[in-house]
C-alpha positions as CSV (number, residue, x, y, z in Angstrom):
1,X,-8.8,10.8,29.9
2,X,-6.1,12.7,30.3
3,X,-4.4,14.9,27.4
4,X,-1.6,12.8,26.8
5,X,-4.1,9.8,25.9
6,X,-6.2,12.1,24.1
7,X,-3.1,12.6,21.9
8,X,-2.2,9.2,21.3
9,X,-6.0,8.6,20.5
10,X,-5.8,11.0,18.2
11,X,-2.3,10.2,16.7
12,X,-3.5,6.5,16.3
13,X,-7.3,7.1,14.4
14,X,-4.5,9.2,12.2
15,X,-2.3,6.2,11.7
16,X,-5.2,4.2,11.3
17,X,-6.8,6.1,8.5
18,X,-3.7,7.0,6.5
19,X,-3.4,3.2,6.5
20,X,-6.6,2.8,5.0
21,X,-6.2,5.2,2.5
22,X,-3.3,3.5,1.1
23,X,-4.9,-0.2,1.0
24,X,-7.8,2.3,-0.8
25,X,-4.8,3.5,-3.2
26,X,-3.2,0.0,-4.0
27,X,-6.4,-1.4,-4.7
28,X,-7.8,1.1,-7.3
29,X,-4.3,0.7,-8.9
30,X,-4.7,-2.8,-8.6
31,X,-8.2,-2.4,-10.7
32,X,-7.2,-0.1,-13.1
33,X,-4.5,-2.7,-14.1
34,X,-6.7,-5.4,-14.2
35,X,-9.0,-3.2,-16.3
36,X,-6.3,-2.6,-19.0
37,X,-6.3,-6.7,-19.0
38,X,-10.0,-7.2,-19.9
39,X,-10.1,-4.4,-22.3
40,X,-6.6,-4.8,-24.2
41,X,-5.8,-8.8,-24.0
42,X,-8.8,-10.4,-21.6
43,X,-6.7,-13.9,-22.0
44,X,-3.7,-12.7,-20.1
45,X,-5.6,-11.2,-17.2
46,X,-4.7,-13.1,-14.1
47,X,-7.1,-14.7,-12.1
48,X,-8.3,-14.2,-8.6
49,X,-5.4,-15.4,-6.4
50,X,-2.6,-14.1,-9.1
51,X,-4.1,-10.3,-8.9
52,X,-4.5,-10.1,-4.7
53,X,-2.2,-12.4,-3.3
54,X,-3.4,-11.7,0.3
55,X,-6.1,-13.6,-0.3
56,X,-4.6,-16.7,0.0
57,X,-3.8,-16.3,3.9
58,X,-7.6,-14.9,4.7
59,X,-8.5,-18.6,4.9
60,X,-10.6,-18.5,1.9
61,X,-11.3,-21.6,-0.2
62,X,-9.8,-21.1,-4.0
63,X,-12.6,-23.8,-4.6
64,X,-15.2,-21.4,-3.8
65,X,-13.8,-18.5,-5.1
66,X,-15.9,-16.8,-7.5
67,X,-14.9,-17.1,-11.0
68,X,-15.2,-14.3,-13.5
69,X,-17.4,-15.3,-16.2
70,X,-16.2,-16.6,-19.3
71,X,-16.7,-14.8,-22.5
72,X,-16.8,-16.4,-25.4
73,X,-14.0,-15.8,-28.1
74,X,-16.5,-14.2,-30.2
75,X,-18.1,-12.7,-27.7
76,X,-15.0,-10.5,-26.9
77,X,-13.9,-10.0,-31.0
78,X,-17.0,-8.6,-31.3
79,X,-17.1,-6.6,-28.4
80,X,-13.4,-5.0,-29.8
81,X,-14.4,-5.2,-33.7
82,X,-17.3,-2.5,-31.9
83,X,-14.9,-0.7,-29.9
84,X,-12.3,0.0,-33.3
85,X,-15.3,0.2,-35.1
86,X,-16.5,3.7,-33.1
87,X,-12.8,4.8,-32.3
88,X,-12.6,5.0,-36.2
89,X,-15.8,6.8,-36.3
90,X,-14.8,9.6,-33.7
91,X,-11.0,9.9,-35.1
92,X,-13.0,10.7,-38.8
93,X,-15.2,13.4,-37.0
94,X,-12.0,15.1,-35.4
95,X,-10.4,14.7,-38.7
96,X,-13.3,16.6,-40.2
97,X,-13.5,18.9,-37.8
98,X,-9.9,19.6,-38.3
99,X,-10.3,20.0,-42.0
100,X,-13.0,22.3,-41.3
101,X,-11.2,25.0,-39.3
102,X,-8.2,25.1,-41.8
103,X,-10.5,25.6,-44.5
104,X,-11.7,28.6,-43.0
């Protein structure tokens, strides 16, 4: 190989894995959204196809596609009744702790 090709090598594994390291970044993002949607409002989170569009021209089947399972109604009031029920618990502790380093 010759130094020139050497350098394009080089400049295109570069290319290549700046590439991938964006697909990396939109994807996280892309999670973390769809994370907010199960834990604020699991109803309004968007299924499959509505969340990674590209999917649709990989050839796959939207038959086959794998749901996500469905929870219950109850299943997820409960799960957020729990969730307010120990966000209550640690805002008293940090109010008590609070009260307790004014007091002294």
């Amino acid at each position: 190989m010759t130094y020139e090709q050497i350098v394009s090598q080089i400049k295109a594994y570069r290319h290549q894995h700046q590439e991938r390291l964006r697909e990396q970044a939109v994807m996280d993002h892309t999670q973390a959204s769809l994370m907010a949607f199960a834990l604020n409002d699991p109803s309004k989170m968007p299924d499959l196809y509505k969340a990674y569009p590209f999917l649709r021209g990989l050839g796959t089947d939207e038959s086959k596609a794998p749901n996500r399972p469905a929870q219950t109604n109850s299943a997820w009031q409960n799960d957020q009744a729990l969730l307010m029920q120990q966000a209550m618990l640690v805002k008293a502790t940090l109010q008590r702790k609070k009260q307790q380093l004014q007091g002294r």
